[in-house]
PDB file with one MODEL, atoms N, CA, C and O in Angstrom:
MODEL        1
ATOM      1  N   UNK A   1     -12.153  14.336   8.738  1.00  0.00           N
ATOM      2  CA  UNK A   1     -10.844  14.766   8.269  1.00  0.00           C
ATOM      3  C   UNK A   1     -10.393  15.944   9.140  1.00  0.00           C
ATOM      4  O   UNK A   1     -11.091  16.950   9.265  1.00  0.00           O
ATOM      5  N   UNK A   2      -8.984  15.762   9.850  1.00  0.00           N
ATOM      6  CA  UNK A   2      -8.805  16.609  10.591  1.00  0.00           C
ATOM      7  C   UNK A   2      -8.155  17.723   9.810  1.00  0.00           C
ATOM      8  O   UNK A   2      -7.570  17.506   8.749  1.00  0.00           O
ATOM      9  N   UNK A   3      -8.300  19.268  10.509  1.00  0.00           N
ATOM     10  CA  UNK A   3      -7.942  20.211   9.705  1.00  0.00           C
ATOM     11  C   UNK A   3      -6.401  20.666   9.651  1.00  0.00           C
ATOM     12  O   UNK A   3      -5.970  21.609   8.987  1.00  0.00           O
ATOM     13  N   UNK A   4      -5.590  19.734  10.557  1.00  0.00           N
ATOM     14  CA  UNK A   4      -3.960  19.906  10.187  1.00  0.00           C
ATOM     15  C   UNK A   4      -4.150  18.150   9.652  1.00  0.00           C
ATOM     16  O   UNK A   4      -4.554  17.099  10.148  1.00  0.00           O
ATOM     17  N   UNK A   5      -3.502  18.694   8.156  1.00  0.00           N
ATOM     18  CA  UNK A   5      -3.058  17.291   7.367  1.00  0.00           C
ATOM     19  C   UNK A   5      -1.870  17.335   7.091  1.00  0.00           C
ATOM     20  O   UNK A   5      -1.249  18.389   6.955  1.00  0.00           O
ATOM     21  N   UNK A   6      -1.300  15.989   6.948  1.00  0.00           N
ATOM     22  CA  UNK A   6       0.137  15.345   6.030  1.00  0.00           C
ATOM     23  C   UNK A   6      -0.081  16.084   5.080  1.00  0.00           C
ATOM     24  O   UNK A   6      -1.136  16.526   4.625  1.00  0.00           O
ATOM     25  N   UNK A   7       1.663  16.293   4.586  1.00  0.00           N
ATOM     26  CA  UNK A   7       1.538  16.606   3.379  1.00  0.00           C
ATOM     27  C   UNK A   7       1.053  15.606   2.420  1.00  0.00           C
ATOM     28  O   UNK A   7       0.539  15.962   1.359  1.00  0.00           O
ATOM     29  N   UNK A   8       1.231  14.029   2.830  1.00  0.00           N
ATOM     30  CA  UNK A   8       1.156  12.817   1.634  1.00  0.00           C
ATOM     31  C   UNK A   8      -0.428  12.856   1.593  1.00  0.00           C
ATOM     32  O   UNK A   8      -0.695  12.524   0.438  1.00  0.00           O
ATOM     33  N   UNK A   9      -1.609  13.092   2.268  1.00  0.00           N
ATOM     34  CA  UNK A   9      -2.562  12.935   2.696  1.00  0.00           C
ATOM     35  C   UNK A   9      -2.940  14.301   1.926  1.00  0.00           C
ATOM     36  O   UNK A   9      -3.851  14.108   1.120  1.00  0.00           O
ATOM     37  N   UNK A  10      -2.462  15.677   1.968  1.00  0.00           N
ATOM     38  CA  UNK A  10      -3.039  17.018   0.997  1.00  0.00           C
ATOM     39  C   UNK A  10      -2.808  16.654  -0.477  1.00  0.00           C
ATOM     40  O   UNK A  10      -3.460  17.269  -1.321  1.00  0.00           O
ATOM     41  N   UNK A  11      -1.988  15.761  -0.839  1.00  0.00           N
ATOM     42  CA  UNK A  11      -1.113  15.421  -1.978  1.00  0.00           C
ATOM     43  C   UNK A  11      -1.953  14.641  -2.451  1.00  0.00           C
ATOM     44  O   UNK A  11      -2.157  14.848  -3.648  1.00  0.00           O
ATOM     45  N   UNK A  12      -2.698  13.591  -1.885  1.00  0.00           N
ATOM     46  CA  UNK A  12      -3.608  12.739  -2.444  1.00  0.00           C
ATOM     47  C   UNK A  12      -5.002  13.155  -2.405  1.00  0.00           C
ATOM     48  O   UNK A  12      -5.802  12.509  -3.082  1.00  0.00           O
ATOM     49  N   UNK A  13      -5.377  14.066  -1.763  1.00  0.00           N
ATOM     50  CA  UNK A  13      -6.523  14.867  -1.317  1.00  0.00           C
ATOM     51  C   UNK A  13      -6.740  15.531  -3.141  1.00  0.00           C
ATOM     52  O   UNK A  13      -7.685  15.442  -3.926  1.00  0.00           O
ATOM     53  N   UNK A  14      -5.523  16.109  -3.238  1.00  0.00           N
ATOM     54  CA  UNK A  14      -5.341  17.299  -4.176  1.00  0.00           C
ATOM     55  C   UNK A  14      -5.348  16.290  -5.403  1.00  0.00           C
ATOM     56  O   UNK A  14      -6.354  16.606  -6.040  1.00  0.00           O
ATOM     57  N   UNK A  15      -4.851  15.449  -5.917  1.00  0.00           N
ATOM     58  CA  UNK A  15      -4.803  14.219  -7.044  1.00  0.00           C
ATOM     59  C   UNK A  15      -6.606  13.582  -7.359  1.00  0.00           C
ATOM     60  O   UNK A  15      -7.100  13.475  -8.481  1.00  0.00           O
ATOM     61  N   UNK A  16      -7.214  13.285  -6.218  1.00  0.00           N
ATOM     62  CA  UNK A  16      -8.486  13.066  -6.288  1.00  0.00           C
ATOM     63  C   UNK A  16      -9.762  13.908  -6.822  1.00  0.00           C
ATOM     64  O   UNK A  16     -10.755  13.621  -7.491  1.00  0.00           O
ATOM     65  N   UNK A  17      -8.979  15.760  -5.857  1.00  0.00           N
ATOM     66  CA  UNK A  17      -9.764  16.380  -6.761  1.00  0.00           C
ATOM     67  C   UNK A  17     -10.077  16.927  -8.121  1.00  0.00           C
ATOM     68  O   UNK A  17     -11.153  17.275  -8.607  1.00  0.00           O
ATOM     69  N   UNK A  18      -8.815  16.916  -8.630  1.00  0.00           N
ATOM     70  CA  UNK A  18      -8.591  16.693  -9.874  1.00  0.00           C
ATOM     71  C   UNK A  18      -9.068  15.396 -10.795  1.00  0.00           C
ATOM     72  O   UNK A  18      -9.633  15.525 -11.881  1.00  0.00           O
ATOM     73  N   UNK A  19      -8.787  14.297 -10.259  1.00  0.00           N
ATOM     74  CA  UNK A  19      -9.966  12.987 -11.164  1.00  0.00           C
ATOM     75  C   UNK A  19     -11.519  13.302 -11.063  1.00  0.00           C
ATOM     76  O   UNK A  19     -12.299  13.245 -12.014  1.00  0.00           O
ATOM     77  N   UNK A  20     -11.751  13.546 -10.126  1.00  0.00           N
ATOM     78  CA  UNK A  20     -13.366  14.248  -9.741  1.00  0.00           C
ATOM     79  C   UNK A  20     -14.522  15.394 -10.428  1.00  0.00           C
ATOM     80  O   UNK A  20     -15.411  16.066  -9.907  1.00  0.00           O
ATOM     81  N   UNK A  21     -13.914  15.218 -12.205  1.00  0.00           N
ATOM     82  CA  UNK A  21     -14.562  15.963 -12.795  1.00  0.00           C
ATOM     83  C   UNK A  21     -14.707  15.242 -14.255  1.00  0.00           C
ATOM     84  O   UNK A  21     -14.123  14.222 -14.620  1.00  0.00           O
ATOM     85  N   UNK A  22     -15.611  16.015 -14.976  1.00  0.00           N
ATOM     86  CA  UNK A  22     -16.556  15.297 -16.239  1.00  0.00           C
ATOM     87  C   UNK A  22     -14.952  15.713 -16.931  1.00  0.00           C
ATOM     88  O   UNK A  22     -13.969  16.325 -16.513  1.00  0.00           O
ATOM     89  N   UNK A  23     -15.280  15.084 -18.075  1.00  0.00           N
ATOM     90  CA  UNK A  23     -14.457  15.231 -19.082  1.00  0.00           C
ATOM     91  C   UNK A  23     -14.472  16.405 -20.392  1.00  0.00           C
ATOM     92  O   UNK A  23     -15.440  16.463 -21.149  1.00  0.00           O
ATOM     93  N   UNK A  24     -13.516  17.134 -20.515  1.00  0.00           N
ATOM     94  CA  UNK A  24     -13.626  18.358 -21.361  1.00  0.00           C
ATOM     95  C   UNK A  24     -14.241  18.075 -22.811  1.00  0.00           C
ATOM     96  O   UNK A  24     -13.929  17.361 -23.764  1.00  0.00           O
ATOM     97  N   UNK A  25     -15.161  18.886 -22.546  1.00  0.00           N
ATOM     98  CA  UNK A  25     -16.167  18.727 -24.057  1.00  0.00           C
ATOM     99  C   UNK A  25     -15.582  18.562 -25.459  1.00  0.00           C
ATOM    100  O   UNK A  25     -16.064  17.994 -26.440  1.00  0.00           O
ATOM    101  N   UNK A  26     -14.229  19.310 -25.279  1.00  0.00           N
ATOM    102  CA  UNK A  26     -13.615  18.672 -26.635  1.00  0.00           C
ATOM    103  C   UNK A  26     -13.407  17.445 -27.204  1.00  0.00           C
ATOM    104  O   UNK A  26     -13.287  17.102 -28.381  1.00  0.00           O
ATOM    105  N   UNK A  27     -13.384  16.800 -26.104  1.00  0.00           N
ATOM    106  CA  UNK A  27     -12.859  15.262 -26.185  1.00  0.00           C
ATOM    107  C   UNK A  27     -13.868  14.455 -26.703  1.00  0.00           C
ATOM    108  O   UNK A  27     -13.657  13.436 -27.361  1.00  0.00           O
ATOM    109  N   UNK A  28     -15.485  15.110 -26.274  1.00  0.00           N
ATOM    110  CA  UNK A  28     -16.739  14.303 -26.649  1.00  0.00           C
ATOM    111  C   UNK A  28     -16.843  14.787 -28.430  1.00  0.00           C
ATOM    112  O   UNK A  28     -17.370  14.202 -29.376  1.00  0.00           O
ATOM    113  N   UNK A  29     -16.259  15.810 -28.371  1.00  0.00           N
ATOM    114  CA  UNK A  29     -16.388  16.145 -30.068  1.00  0.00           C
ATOM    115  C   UNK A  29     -15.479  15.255 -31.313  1.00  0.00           C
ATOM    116  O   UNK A  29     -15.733  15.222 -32.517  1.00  0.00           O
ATOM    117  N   UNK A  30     -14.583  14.707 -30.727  1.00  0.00           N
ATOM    118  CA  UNK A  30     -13.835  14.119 -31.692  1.00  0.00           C
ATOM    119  C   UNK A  30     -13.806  13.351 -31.970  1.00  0.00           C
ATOM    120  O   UNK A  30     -14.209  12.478 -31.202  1.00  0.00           O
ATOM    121  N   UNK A  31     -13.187  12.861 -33.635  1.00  0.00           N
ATOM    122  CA  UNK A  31     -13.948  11.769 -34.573  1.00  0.00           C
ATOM    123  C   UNK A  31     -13.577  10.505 -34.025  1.00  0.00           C
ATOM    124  O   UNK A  31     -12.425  10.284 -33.653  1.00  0.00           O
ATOM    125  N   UNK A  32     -14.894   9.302 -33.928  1.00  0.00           N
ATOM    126  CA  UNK A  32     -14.986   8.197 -33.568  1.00  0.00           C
ATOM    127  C   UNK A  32     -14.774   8.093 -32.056  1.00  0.00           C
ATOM    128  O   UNK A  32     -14.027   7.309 -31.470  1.00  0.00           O
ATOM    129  N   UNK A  33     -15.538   8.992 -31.558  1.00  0.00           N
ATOM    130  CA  UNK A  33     -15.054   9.019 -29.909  1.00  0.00           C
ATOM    131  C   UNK A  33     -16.582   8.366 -29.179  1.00  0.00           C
ATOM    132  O   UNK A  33     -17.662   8.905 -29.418  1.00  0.00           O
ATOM    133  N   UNK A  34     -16.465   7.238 -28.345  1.00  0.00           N
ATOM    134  CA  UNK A  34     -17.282   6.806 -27.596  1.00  0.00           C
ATOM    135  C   UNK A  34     -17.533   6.774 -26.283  1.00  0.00           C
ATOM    136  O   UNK A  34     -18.378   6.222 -25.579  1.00  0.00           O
ATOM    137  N   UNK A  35     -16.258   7.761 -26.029  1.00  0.00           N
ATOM    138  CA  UNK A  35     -16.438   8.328 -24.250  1.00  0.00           C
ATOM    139  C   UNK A  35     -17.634   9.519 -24.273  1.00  0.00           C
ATOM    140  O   UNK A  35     -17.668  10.587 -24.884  1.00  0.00           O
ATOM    141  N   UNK A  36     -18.466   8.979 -23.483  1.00  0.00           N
ATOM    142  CA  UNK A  36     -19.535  10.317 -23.648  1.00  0.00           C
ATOM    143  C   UNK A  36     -19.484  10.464 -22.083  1.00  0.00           C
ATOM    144  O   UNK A  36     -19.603  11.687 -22.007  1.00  0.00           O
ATOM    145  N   UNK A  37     -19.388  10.030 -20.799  1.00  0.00           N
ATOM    146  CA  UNK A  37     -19.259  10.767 -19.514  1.00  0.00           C
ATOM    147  C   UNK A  37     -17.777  10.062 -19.029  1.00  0.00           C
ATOM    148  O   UNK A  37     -17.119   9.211 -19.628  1.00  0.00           O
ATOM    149  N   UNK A  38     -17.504  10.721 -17.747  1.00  0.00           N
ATOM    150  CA  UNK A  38     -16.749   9.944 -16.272  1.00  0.00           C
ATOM    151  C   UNK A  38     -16.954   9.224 -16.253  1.00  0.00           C
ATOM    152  O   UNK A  38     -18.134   9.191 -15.903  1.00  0.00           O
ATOM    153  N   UNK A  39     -16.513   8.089 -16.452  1.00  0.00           N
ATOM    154  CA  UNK A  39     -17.398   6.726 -15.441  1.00  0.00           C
ATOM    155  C   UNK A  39     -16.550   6.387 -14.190  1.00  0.00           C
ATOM    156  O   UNK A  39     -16.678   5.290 -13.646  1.00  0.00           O
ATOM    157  N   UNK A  40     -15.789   7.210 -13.785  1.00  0.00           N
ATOM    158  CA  UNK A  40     -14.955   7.213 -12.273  1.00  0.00           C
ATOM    159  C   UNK A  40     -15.302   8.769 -11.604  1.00  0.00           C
ATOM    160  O   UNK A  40     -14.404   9.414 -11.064  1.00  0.00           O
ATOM    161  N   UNK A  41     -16.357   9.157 -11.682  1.00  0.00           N
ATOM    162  CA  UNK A  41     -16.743  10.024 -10.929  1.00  0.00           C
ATOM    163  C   UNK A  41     -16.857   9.931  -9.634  1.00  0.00           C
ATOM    164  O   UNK A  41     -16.439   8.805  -9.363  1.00  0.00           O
ATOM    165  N   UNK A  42     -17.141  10.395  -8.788  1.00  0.00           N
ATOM    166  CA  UNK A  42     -17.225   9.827  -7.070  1.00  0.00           C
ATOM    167  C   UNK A  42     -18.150  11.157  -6.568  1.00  0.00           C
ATOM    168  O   UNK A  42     -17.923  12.355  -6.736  1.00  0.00           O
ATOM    169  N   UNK A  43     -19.087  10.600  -6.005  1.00  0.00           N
ATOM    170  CA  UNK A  43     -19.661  11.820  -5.184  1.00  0.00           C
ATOM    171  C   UNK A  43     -19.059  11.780  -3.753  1.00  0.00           C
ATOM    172  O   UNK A  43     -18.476  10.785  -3.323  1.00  0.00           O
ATOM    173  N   UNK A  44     -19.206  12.736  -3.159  1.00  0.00           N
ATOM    174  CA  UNK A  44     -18.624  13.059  -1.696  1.00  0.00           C
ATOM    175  C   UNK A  44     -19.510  12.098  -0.417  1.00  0.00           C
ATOM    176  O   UNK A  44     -19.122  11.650   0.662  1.00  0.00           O
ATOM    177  N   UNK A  45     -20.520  12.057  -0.948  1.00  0.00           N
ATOM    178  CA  UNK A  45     -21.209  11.506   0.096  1.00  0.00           C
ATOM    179  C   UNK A  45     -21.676  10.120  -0.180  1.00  0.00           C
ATOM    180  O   UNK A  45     -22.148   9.576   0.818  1.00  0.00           O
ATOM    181  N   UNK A  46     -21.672   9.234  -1.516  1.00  0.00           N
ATOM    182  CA  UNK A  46     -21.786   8.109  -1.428  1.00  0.00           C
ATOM    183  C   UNK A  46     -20.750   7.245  -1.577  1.00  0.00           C
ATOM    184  O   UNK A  46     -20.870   6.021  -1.598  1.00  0.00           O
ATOM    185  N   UNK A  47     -19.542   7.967  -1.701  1.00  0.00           N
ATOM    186  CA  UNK A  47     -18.394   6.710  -2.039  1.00  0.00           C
ATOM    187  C   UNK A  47     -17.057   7.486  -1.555  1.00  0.00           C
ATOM    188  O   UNK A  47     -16.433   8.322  -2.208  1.00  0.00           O
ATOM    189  N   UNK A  48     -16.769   7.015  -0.265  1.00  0.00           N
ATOM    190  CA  UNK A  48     -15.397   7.767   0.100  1.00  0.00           C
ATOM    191  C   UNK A  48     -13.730   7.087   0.186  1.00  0.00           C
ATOM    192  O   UNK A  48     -13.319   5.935   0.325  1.00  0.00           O
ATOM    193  N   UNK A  49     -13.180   8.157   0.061  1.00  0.00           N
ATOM    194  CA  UNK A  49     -11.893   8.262  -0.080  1.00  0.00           C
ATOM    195  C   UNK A  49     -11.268   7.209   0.295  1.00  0.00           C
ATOM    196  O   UNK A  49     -10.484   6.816  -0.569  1.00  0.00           O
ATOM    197  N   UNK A  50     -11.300   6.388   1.533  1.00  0.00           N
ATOM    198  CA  UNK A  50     -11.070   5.342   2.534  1.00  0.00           C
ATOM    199  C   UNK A  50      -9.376   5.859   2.904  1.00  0.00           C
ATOM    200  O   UNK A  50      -8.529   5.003   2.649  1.00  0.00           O
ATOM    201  N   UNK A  51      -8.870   7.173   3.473  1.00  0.00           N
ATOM    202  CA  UNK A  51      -8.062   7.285   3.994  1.00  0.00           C
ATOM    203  C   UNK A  51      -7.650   8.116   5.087  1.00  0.00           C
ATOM    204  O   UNK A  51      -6.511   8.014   5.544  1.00  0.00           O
TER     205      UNK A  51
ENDMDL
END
């Protein structure tokens, strides 16, 4: 990844890193809830971006 980017390319950069995290513990607390992790997590080094 070169270090001058598109803006459409920082924009989607920035959208990804934001999906790229567990889910707020509140959410695992509430009644009848069966989301217990991410299951669209992505690590950096086994599954990339493709852009």
């Amino acid at each position: 990844m070169p270090s001058h980017k598109t803006f459409i390319i920082k924009k989607k950069l920035a959208k990804k890193i934001r999906q790229n995290r567990p889910i707020p513990y509140w959410i695992r607390m509430r009644t009848d809830n069966t989301i217990r992790y991410n299951a669209k997590r992505r690590h950096w080094r086994r599954t990339k971006l493709g852009f």
